[in-house]
Backbone as a printed PyTorch tensor [residue, N CA C, xyz], in Angstrom:
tensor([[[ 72.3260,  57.7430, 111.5080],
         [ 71.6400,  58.7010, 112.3600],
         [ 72.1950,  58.6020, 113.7790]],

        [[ 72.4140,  59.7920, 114.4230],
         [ 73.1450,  59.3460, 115.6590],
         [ 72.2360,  59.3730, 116.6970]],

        [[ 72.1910,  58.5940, 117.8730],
         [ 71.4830,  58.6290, 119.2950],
         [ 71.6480,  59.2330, 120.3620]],

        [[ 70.7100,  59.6230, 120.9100],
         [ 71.2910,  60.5480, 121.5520],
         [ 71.0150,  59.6980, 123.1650]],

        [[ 72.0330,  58.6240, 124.1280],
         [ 72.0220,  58.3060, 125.3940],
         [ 71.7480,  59.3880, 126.4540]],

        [[ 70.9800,  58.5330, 127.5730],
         [ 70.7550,  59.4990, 128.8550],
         [ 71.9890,  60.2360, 129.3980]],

        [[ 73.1460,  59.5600, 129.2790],
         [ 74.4130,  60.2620, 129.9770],
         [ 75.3260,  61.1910, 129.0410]],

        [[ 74.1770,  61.7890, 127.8260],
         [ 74.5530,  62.9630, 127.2520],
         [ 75.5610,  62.1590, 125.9220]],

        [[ 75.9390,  60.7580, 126.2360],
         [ 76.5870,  60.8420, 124.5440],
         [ 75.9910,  60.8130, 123.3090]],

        [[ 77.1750,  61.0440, 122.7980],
         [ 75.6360,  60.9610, 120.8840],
         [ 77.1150,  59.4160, 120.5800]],

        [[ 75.8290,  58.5250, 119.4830],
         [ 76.1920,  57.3480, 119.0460],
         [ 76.1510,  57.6770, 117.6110]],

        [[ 76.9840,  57.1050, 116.7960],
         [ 76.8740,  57.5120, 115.3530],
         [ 76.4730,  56.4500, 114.8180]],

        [[ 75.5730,  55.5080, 114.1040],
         [ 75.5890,  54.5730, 113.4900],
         [ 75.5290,  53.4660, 114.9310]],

        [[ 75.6350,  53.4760, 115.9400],
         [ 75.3970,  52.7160, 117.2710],
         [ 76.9160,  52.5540, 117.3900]],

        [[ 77.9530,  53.4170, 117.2310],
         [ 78.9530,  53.0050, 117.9280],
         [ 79.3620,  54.5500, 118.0380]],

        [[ 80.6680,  54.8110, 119.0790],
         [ 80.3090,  55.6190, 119.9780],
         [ 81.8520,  56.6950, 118.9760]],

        [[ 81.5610,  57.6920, 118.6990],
         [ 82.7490,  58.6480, 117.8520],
         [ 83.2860,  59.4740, 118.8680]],

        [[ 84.7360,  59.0750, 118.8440],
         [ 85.4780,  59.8690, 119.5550],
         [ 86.0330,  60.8870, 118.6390]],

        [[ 86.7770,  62.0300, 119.5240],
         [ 87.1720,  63.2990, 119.2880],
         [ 88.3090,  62.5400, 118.3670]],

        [[ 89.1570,  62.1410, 118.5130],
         [ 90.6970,  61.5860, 118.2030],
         [ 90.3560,  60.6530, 116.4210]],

        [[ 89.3000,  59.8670, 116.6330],
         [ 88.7220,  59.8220, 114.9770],
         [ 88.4290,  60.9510, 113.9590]],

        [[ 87.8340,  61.9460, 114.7780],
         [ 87.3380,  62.9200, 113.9140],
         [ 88.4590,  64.2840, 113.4630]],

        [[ 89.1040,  64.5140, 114.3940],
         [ 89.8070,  65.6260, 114.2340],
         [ 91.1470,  65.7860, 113.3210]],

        [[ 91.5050,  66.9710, 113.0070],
         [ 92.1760,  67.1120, 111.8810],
         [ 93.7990,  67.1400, 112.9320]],

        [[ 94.6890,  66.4730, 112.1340],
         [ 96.0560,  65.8640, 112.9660],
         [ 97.0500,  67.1560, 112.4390]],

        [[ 96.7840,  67.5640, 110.9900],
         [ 97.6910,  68.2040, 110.5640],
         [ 97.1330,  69.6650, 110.8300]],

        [[ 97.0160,  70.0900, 112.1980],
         [ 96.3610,  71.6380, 112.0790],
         [ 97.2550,  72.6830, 112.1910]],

        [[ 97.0430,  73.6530, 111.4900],
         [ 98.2470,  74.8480, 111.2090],
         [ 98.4540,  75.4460, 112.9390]],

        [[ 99.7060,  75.2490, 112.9250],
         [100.0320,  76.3320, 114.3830],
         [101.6370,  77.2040, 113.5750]],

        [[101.6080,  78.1220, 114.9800],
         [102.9940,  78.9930, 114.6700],
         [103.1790,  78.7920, 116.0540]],

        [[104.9480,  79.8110, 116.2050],
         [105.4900,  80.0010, 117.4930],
         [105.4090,  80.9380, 117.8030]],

        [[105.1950,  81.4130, 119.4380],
         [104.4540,  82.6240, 119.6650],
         [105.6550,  83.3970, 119.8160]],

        [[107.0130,  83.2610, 118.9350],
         [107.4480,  84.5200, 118.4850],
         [107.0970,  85.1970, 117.1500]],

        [[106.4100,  84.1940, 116.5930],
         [106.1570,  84.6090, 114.9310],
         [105.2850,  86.1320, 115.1080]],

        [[105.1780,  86.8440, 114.0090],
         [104.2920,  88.1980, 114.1620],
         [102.8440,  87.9520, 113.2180]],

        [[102.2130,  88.4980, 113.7570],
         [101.0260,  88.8340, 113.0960],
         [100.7340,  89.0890, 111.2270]],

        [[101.8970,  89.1230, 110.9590],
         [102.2430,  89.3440, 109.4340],
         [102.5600,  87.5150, 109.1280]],

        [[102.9820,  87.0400, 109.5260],
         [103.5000,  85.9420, 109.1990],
         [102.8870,  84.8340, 109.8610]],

        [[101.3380,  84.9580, 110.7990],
         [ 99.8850,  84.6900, 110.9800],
         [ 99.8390,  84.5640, 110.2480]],

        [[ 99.3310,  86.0480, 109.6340],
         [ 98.0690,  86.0270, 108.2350],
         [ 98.2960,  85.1990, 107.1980]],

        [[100.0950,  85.5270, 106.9640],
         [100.3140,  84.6380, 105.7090],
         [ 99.9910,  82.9330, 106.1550]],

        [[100.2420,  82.6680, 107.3480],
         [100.0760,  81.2860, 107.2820],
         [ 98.3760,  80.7760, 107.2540]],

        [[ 97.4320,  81.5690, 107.8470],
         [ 96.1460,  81.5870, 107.3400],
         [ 95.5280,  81.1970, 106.0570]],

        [[ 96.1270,  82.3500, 105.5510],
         [ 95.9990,  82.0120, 103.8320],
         [ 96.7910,  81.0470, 103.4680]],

        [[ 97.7960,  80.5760, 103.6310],
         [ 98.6970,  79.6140, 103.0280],
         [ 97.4560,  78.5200, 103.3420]],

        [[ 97.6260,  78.5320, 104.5550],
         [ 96.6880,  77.0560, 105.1110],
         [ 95.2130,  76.9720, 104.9600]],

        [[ 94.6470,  77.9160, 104.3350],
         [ 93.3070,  78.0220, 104.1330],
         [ 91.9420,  77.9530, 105.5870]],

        [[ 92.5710,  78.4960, 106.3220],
         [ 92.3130,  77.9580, 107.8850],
         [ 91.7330,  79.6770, 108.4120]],

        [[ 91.0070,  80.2500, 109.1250],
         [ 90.4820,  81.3400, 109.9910],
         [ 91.6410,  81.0470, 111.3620]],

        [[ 91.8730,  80.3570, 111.8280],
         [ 92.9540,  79.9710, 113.2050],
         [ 93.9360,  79.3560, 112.6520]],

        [[ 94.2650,  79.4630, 114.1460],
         [ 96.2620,  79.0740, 114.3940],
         [ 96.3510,  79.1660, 115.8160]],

        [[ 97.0180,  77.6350, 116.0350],
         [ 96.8760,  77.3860, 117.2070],
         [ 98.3310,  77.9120, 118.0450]],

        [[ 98.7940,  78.5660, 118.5860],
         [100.1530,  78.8660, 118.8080],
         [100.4510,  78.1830, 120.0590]],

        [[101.9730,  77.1150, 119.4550],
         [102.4180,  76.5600, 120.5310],
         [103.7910,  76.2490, 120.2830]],

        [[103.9160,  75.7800, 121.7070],
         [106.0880,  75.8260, 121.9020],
         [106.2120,  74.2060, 121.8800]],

        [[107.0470,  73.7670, 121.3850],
         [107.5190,  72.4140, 122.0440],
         [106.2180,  71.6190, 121.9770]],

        [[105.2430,  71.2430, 120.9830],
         [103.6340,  70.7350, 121.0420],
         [102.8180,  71.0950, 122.5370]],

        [[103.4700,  72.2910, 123.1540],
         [102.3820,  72.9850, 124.0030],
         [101.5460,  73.6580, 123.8750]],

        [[100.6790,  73.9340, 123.9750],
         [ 99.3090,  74.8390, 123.7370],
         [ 99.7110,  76.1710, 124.6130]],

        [[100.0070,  77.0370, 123.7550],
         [100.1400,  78.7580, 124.4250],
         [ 99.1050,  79.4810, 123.9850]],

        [[ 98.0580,  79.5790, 123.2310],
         [ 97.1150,  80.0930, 122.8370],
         [ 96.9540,  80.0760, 121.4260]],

        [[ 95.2330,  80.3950, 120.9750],
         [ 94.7590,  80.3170, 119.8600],
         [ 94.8580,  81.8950, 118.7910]],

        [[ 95.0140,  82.0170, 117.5320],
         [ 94.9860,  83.2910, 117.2240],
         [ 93.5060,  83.2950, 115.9550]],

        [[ 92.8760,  84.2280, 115.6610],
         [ 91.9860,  83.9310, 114.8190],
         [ 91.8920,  84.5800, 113.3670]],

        [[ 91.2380,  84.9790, 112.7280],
         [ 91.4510,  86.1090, 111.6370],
         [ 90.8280,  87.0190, 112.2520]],

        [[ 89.6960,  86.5450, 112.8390],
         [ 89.2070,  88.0050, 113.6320],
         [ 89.5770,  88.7790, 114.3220]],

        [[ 90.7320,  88.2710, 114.9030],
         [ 91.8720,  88.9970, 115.9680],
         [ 92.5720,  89.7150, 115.1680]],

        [[ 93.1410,  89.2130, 114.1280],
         [ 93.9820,  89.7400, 113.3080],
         [ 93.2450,  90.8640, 112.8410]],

        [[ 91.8910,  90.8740, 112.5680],
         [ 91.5440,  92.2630, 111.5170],
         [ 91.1040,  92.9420, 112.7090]],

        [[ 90.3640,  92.6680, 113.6430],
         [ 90.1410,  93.8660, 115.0200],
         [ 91.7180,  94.1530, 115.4800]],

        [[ 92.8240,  94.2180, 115.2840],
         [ 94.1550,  94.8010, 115.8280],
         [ 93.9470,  95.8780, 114.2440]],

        [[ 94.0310,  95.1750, 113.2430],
         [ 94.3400,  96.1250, 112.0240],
         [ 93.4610,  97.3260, 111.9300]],

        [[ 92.3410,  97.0840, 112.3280],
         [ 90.8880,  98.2600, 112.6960],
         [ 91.1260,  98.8550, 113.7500]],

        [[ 91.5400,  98.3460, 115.1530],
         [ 92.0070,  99.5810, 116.2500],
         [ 92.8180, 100.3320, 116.1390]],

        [[ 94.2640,  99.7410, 115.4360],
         [ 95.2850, 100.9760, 115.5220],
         [ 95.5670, 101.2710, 113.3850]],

        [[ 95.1480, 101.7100, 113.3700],
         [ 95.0080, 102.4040, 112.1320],
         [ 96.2260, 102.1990, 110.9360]],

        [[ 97.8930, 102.5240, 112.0330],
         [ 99.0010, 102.4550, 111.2090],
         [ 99.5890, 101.3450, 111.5270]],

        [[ 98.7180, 100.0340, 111.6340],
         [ 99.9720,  99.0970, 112.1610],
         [100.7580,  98.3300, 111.1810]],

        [[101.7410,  97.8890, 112.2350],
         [103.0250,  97.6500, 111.1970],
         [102.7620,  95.9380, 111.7480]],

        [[102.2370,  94.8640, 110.8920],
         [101.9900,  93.4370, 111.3840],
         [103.5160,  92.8980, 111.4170]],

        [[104.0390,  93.2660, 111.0270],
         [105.4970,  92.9350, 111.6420],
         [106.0850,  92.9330, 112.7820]],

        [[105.3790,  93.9360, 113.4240],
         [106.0490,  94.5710, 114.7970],
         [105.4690,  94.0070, 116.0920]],

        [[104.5800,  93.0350, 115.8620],
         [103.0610,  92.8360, 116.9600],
         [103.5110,  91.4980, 116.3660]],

        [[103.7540,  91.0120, 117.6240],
         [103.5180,  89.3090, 118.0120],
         [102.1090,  88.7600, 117.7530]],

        [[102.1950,  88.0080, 117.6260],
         [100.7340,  86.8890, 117.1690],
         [100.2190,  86.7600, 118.6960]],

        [[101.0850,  86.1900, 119.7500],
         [101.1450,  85.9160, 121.1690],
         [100.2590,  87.3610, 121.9850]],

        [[100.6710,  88.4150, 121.3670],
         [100.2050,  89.3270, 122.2540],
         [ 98.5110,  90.2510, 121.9650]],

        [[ 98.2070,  89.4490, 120.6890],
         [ 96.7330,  89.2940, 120.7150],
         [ 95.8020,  88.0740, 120.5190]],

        [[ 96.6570,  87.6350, 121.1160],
         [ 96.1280,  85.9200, 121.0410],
         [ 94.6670,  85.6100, 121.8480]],

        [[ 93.7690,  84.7830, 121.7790],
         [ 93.3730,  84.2620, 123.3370],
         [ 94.4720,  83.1420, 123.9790]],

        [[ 95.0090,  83.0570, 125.2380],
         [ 95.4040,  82.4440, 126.0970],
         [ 94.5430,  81.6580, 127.2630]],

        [[ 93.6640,  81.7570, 127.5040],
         [ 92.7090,  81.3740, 128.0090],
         [ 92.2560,  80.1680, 127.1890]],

        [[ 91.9120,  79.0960, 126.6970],
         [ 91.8740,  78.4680, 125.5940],
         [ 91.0000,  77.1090, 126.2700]],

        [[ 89.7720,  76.2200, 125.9500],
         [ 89.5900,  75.1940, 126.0440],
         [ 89.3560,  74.2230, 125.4370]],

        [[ 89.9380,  73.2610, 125.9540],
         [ 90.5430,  72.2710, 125.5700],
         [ 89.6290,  70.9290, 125.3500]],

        [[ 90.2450,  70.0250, 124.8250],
         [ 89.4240,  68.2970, 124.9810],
         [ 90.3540,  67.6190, 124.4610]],

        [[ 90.0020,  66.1610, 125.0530],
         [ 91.0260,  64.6880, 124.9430],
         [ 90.7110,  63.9470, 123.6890]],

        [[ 91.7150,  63.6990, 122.9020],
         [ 91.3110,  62.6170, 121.9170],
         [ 90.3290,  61.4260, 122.2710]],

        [[ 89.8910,  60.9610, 123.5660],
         [ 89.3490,  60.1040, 124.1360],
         [ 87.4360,  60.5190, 124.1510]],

        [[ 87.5420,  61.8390, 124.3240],
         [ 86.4730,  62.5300, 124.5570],
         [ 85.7000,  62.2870, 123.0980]],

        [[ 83.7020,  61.6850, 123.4930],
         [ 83.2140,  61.3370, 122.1450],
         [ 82.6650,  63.1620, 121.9400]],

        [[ 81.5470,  62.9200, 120.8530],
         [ 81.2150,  64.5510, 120.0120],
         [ 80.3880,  65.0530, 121.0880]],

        [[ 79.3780,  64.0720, 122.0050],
         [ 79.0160,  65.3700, 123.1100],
         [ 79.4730,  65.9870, 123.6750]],

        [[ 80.5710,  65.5450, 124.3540],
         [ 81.5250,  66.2670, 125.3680],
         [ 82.0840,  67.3140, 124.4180]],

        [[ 82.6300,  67.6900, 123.1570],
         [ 82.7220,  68.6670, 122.5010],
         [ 81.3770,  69.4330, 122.4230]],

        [[ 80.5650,  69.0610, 121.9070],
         [ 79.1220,  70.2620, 121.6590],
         [ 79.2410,  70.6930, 122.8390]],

        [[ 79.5770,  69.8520, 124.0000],
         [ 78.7040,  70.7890, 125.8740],
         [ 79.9640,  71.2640, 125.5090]],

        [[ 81.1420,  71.6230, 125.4690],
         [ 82.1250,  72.6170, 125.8170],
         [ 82.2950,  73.4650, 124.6080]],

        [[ 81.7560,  73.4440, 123.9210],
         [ 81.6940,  74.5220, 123.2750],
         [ 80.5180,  74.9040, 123.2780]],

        [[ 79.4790,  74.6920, 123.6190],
         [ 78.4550,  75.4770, 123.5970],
         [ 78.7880,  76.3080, 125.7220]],

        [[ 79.5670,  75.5190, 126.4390],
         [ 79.4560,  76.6350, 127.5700],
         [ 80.6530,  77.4260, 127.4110]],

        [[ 81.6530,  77.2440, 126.7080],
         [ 82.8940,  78.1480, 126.1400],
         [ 82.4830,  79.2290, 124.7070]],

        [[ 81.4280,  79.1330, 124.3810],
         [ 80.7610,  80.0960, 122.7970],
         [ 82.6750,  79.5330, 121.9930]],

        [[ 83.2420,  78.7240, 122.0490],
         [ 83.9800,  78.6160, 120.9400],
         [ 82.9620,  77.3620, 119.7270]],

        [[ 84.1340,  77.4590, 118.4840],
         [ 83.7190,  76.7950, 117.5080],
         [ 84.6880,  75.7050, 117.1800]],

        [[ 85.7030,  75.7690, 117.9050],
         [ 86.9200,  75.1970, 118.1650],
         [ 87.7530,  74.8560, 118.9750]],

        [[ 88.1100,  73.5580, 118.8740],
         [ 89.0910,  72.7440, 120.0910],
         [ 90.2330,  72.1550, 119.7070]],

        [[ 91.1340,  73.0310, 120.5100],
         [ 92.7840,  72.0160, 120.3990],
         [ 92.5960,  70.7700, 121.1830]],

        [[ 93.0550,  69.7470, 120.7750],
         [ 92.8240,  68.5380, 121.3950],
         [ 93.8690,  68.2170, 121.5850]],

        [[ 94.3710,  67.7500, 123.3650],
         [ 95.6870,  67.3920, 124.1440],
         [ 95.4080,  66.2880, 124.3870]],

        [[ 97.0480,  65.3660, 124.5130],
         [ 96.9150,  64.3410, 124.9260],
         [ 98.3680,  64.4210, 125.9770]],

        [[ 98.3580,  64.2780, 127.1610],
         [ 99.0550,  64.4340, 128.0120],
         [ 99.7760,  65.4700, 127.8590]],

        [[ 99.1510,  66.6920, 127.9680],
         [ 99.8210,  67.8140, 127.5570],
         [100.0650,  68.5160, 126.5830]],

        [[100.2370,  67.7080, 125.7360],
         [100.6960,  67.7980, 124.0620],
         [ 99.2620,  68.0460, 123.0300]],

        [[ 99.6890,  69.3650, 122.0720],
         [ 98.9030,  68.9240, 121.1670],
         [ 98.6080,  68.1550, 120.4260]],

        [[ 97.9950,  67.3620, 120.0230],
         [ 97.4070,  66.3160, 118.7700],
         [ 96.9570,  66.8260, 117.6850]],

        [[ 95.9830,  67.5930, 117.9630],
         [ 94.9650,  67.9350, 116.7770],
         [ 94.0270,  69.1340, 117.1990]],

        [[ 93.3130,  69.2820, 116.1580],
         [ 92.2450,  70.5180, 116.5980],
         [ 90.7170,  69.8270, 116.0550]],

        [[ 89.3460,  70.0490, 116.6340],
         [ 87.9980,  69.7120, 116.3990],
         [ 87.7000,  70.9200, 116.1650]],

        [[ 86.9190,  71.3170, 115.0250],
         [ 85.9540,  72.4070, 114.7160],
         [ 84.5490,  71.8120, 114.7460]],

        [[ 83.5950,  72.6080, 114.7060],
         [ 82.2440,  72.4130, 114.5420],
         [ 82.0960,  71.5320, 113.4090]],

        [[ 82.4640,  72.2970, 111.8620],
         [ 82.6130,  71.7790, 110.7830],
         [ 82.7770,  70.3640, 111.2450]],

        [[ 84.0880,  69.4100, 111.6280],
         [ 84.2990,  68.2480, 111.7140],
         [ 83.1050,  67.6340, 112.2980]],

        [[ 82.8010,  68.1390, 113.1400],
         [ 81.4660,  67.3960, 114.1310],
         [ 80.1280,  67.2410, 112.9850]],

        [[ 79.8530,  68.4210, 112.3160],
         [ 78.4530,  68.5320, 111.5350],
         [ 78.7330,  67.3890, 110.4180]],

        [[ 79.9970,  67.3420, 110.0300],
         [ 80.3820,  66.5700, 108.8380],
         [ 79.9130,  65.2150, 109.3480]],

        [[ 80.0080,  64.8600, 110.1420],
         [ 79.7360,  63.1750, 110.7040],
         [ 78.1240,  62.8230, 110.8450]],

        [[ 77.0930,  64.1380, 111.7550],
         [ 75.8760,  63.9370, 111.3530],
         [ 74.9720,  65.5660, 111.2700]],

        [[ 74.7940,  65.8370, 110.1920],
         [ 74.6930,  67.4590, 110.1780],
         [ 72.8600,  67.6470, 111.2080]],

        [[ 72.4530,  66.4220, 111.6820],
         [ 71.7350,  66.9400, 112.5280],
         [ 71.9030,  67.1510, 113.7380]],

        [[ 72.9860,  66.7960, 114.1020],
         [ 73.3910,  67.5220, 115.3280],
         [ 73.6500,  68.8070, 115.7500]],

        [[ 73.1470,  69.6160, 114.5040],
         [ 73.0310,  71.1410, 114.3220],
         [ 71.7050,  71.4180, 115.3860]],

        [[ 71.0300,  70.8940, 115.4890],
         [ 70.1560,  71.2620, 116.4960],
         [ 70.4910,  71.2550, 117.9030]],

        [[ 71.7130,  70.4190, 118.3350],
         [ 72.0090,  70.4120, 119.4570],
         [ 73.1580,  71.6130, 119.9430]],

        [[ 73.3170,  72.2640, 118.7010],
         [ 74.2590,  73.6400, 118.4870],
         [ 73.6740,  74.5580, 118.7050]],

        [[ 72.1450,  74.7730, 118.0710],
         [ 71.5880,  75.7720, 117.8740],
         [ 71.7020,  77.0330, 118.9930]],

        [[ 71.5110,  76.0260, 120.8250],
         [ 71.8290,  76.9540, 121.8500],
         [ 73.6040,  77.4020, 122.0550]],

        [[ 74.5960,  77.0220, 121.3140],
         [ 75.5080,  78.0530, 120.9070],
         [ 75.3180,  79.3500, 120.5810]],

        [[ 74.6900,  79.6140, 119.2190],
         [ 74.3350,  80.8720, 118.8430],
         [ 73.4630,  81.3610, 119.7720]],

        [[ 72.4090,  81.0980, 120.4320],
         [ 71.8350,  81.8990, 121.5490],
         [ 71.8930,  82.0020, 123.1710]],

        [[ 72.9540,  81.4760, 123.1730],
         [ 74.2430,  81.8410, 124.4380],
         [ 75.1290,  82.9590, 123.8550]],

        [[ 75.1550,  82.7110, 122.7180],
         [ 76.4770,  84.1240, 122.1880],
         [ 75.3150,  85.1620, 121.8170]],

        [[ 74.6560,  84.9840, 121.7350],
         [ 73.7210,  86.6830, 121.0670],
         [ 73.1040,  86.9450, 122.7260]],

        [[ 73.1350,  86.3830, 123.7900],
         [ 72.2540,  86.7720, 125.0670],
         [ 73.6900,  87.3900, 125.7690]],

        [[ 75.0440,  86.8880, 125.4630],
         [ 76.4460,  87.4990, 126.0050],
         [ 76.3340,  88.8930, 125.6170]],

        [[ 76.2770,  88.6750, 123.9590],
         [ 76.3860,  90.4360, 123.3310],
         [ 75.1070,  91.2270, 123.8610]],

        [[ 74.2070,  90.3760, 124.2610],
         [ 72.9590,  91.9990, 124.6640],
         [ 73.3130,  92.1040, 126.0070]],

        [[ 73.9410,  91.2860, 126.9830],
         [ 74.3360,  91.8370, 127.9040],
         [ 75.3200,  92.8960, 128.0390]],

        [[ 76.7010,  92.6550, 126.8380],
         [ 77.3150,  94.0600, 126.5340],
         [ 77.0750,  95.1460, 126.1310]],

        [[ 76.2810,  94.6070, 125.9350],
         [ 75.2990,  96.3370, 125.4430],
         [ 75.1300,  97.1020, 126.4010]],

        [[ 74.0920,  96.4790, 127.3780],
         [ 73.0940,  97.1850, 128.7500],
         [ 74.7550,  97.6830, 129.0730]],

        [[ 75.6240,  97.2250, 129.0530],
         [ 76.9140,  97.6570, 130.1010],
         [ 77.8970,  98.9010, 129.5320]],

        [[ 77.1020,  98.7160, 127.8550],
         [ 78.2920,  99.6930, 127.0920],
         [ 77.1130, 101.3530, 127.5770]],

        [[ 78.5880, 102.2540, 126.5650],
         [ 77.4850, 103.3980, 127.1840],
         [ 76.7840, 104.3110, 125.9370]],

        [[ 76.6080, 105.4790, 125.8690],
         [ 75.4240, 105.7490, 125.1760],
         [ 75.7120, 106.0470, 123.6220]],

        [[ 74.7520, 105.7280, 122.7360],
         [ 75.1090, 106.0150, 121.1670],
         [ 75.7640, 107.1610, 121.0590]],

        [[ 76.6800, 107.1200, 119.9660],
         [ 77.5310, 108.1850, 119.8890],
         [ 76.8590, 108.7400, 118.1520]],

        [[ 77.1480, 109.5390, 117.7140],
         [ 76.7270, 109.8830, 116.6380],
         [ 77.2670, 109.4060, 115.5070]],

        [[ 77.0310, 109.4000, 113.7470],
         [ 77.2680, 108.2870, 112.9400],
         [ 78.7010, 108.3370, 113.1780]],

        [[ 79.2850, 107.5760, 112.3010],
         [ 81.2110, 107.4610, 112.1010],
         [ 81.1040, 106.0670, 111.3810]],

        [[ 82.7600, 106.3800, 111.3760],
         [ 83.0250, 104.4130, 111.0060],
         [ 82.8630, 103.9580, 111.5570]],

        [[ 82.7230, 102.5150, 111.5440],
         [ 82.7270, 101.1300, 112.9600],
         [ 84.0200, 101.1580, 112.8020]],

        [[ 84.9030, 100.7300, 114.0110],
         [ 86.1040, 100.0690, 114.4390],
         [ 86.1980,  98.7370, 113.6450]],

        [[ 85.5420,  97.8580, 113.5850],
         [ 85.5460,  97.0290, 112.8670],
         [ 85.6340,  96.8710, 112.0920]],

        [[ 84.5780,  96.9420, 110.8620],
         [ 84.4400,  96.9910, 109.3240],
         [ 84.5270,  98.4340, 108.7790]],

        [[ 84.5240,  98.9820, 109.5150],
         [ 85.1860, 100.3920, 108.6890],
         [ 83.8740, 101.0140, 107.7090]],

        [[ 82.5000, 100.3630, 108.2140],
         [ 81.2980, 100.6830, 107.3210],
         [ 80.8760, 102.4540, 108.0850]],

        [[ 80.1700, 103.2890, 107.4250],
         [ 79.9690, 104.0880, 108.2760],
         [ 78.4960, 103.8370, 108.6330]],

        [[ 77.8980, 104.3970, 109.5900],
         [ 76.6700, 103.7480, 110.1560],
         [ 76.6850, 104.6000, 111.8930]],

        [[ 75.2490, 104.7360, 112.4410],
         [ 75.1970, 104.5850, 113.8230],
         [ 75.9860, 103.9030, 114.5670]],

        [[ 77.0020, 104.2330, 115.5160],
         [ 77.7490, 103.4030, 116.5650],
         [ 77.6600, 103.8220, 117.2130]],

        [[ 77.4500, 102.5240, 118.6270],
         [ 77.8260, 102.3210, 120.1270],
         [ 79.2040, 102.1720, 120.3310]],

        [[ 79.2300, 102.7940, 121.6450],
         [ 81.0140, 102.5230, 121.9510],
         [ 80.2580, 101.1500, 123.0480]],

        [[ 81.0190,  99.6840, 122.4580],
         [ 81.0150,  98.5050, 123.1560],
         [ 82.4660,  98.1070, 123.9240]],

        [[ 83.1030,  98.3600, 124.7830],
         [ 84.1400,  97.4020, 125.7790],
         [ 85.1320,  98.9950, 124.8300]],

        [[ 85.1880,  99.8120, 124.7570],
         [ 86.2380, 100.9300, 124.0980],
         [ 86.1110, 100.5140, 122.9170]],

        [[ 85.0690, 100.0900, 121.8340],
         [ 85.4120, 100.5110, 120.4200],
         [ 83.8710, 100.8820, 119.9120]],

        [[ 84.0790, 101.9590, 119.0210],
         [ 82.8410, 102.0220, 118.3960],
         [ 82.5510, 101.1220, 117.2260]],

        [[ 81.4340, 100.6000, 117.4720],
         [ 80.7130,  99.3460, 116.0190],
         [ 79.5850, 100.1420, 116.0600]],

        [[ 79.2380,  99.3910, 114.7510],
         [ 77.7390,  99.6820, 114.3040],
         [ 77.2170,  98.0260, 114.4730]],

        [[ 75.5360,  98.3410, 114.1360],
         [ 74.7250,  97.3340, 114.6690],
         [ 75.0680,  95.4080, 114.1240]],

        [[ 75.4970,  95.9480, 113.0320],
         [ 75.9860,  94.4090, 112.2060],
         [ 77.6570,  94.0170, 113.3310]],

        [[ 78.2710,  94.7420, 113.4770],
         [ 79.4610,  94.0530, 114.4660],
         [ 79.0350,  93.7130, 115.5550]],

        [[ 78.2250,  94.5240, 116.3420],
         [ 77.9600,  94.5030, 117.6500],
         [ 77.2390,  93.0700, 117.8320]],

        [[ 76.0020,  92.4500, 116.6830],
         [ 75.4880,  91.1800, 116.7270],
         [ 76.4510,  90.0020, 116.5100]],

        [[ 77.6460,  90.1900, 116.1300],
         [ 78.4850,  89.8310, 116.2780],
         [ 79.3500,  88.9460, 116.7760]],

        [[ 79.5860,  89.9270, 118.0510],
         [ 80.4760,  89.7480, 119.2880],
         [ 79.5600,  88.9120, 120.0030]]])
């Protein structure tokens, strides 16, 4: 059962789990010349939703499946050959130290809404932490997640108030379901994408 100390660490069993124990060493990346076709395939090859894209074990950004199918849903005829992985990537990306124990992951991902961390060690990638890895060690630390999901659903109702007014039925941009859609940030979704985001 893990403890939870005043200075925010969690203890597993009374000794203290670092990021660099837990995380997976062999995590799928590409080079951010590879294309979006040759993403996906490595997705599926690797059984993985991400791909961490980097040069020389540098961190240039993360790519997701969700990226991949919102490009295939905006432009209708695309050719995944032709579209870099790099140029719908996130680049913006945060990070943590193999040194760093599982709180310091939950607080940065719960103030980053990711589910996932490339983990650097002087620059260099090492490895990647998912949620998964963390729950696997004590799945009650799901409660200390829980304000993840309601930091990300209070983000999306703020995009809302900002998007503009219902448009009449159609497809979603997204799932391609037909249904009521809002146009959110330039795409129309219906109510299941929009909870979503």
């Amino acid at each position: 059962m893990a403890l939870k100390l005043s200075n925010n660490q969690i203890i597993h069993n009374k000794v203290r789990v670092a990021i660099g124990d837990l995380m997976t060493r062999n995590f799928a990346a590409i080079n951010p010349e590879d294309n979006l076709h040759k993403a996906s395939k490595e997705m599926i090859k690797e059984k993985v939703n991400s791909l961490l894209i980097t040069k020389d074990r540098k961190l240039i950004g993360i790519i997701t499946a969700r990226d991949v199918l919102w490009a295939i849903t905006k432009k209708g005829n695309l050719d995944l050959k032709k579209i870099k992985a790099i140029e719908i990537a996130t680049k913006k990306v945060a990070v943590i130290k193999p040194s760093a124990d599982i709180s310091q992951a939950i607080n940065k991902m719960k103030q980053y809404g990711f589910r996932r961390l490339p983990v650097l060690s002087k620059g260099n990638v090492v490895g990647m932490i998912t949620l998964k890895d963390i729950l696997k060690v004590d799945p009650t630390l799901y409660s200390q997640l829980g304000e993840l999901s309601s930091i990300k659903e209070e983000f999306a109702k703020l995009k809302k108030i900002k998007s503009s007014e219902w448009e009449q039925e159609g497809l979603c941009e997204e799932c391609d379901s037909f249904s009521s859609l809002l146009k959110v940030d330039g795409r129309l979704l219906c109510l299941d994408c929009r909870n979503e985001l």
